[in-house]
C-alpha positions in Angstrom: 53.1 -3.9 -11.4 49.9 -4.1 -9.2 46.4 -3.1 -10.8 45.0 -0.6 -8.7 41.6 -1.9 -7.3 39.2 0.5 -6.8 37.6 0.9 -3.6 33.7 -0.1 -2.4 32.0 3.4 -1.6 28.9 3.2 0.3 25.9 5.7 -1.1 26.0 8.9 0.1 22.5 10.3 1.7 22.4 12.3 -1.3 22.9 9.7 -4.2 21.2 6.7 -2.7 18.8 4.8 -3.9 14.8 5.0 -2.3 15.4 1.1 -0.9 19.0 2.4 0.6 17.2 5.2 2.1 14.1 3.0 3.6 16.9 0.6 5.1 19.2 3.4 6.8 15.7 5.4 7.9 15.5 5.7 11.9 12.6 2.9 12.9 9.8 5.6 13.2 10.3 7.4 9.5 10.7 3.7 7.7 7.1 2.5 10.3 5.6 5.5 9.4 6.5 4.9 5.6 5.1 1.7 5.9 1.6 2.8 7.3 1.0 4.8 4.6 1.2 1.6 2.6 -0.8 -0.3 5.1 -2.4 1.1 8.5 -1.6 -2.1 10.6 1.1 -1.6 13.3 1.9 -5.1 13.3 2.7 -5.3 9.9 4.7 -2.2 9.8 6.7 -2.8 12.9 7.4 -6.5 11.6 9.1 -4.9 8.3 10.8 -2.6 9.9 12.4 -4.5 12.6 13.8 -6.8 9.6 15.7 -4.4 7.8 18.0 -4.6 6.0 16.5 -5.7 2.7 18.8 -6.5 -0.5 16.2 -5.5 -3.1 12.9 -4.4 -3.8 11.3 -8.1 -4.3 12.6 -9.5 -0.8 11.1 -6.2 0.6 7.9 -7.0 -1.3 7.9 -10.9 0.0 8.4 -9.5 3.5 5.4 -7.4 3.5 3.1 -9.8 1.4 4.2 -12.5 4.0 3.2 -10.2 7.1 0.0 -9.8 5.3 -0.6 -12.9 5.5 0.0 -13.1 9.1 -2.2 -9.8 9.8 -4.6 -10.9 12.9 -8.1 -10.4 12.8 -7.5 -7.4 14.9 -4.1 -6.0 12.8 -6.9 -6.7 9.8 -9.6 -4.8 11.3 -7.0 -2.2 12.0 -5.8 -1.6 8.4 -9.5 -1.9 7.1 -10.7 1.2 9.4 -8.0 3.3 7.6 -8.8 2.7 4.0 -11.2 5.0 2.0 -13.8 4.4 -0.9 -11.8 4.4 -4.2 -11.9 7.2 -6.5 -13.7 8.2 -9.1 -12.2 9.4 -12.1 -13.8 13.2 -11.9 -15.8 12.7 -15.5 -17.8 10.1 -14.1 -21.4 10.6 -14.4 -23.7 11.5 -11.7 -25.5 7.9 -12.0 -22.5 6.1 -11.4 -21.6 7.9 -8.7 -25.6 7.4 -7.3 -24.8 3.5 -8.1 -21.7 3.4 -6.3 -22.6 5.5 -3.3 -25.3 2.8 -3.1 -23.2 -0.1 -3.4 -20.7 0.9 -1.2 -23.4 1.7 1.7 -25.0 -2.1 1.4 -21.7 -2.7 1.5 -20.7 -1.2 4.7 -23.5 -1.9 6.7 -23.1 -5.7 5.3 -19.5 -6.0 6.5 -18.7 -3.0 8.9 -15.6 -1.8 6.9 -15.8 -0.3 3.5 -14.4 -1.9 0.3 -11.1 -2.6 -0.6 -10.2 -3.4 -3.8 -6.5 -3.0 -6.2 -7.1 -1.1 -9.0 -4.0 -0.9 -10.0 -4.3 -2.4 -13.4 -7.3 -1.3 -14.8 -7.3 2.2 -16.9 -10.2 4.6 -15.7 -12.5 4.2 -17.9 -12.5 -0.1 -16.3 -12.2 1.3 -13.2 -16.3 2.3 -12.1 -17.8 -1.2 -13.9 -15.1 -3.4 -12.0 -16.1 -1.8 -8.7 -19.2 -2.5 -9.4 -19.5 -5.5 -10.6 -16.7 -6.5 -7.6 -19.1 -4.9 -4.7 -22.5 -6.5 -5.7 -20.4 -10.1 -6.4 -18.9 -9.9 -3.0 -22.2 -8.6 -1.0 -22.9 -12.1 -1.2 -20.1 -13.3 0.6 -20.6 -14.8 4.0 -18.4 -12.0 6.3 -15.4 -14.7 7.2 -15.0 -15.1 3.4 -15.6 -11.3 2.7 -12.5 -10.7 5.8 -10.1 -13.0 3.4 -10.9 -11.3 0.1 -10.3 -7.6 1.9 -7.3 -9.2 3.7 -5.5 -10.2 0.1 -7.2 -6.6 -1.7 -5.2 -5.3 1.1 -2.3 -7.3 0.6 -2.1 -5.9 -3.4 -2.7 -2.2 -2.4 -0.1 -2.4 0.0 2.7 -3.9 -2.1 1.4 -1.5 -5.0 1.7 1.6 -2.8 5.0 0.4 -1.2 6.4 -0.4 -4.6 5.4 3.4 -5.7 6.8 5.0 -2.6 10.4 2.9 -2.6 10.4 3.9 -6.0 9.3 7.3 -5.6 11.2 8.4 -2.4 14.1 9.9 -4.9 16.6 12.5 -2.8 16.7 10.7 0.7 19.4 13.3 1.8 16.6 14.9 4.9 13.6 13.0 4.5 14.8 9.0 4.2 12.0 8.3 2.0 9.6 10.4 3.5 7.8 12.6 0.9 8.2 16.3 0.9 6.8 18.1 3.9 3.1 18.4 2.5 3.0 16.0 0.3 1.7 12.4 0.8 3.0 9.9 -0.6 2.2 8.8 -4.5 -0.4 5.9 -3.9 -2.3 3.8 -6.8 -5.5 4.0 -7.1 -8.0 1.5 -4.7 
């Protein structure tokens, strides 16, 4: 008597998983995906034209490894995208004085604003590591300052990637695309 064998069934739209989704995605959702991640074309393109990925960690090597390769001008690209990080909205008026501050000297210093991954600090850490990061850095000569935005870049990207793979749920119409008016969930700067 044979032993019935049951048979392989690929994911439907419907029941897939976000990573499934990304992989199947025509090349314009998953670049489009990806520059909400990380505004460089290069990088973006560069993931996408190497899909399929297995899992979530080669995914993440990929895109920390296109990082890496980011040209000055695929940098300067993804830099001119980013905004100040946030806040959280019971900060004081002094802080936000202080940090308005910083992040001028800071601009003006480098010609891009600051970057930096928050992503695991709790709110209340959140305004003195900002700080304390922007007034350490200001005295950074600009080709060093261009490294350490390059790898703050590096981390916000794979943070916001990892929370958008993971995030993207139903893929059935949007292959990981959030809900029409809603951006994607990002981590804090």
């Amino acid at each position: 008597m044979a032993i019935p064998v049951p048979v392989q069934t690929r994911a439907t739209p419907a029941t897939a998983a976000p990573l499934e989704c990304f992989n199947a995605a025509p090349a314009d959702e998953a670049v489009r995906t990806l520059l909400a991640c990380l505004h460089s074309h290069a990088w973006a393109h560069r993931l996408t034209a190497h899909r399929p990925y297995p899992d979530l960690p080669a995914l993440l090597a990929a895109a920390d490894e296109a990082a890496y390769d980011l040209s000055p001008d695929d940098l300067s690209e993804a830099l001119a995208a980013e905004t100040l990080p946030t806040l959280p909205e019971d900060t004081y008026a002094a802080a936000h004085t202080a940090l308005n501050a910083a992040h001028a000297a800071y601009e003006s210093r480098f010609g891009h604003v600051f970057v930096i991954c928050l992503a695991d600090l709790s709110p209340a850490e959140a305004l003195d590591h900002v700080l304390t990061a922007i007034r350490s850095r200001l005295a950074n000569d600009p080709d060093e300052e261009r490294l350490i935005a390059a790898e703050e870049l590096r981390r916000l990207a794979r943070g916001r990637l990892t929370s958008v793979l993971r995030g993207a749920g139903n893929c059935a119409t949007s292959h990981g695309r959030p809900a029409p008016g809603k951006p994607p969930q990002t981590p804090p700067h």
